[in-house]
N, C-alpha and C positions, 0 to 999 in steps of 0.2 A: 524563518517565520515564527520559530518560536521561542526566541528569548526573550528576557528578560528587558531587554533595551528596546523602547515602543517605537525607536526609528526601524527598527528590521521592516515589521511590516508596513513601513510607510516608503521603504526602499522596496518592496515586494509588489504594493500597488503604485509606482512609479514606475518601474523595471513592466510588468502587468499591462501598463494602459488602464488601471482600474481605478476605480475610487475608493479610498480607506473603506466604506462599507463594504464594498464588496470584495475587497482583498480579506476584511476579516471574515466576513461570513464564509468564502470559498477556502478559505482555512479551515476555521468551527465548523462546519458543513461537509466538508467533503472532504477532507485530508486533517483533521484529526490530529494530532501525534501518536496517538495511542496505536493507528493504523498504519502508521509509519516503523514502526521496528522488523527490522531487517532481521531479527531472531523468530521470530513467529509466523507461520504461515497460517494465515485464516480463508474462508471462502472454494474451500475445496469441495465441499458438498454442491457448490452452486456451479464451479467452473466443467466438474467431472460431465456432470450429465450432457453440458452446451459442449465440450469436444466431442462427448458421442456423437452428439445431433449433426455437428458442421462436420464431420469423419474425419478428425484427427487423429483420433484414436479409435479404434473396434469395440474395446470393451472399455469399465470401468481400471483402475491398475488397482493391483493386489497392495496390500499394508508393504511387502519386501519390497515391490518395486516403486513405490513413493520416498518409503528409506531411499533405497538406491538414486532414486532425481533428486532428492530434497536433502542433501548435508548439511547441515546444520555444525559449524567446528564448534568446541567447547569454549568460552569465554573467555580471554583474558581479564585478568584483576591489577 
């Protein structure tokens, strides 16, 4: 959905059932690229508290045991 070749997302609202506008906008809008990297974890002040509430969890998890769930391997180049 995000290259450079304007057929991707006209293959994306095809595939979809959508119409170019709103395959671009449900792109721009909601899924972003920037929100798409799989090196970055965002949203954790939002998600922590909503496992409290639905008791997934007991408490909030400490900075070592989010290391611990969250590895992150170092990049290849």
């Amino acid at each position: 959905m995000y290259g450079d070749n304007p057929q991707v997302i006209k293959d994306y609202a095809e595939h979809k059932g959508l119409s170019l506008e709103i395959a671009r906008r449900t792109r721009d809008e909601f899924f972003p690229k920037a929100l798409l990297n799989p090196d970055e974890i965002k949203g954790l002040d939002i998600v922590m508290p909503e496992a409290i509430n639905l008791k997934f969890i007991a408490d909030p998890l400490s900075s070592n045991q989010l290391k611990e769930l969250i590895q992150i391997p170092p990049r290849r180049n």
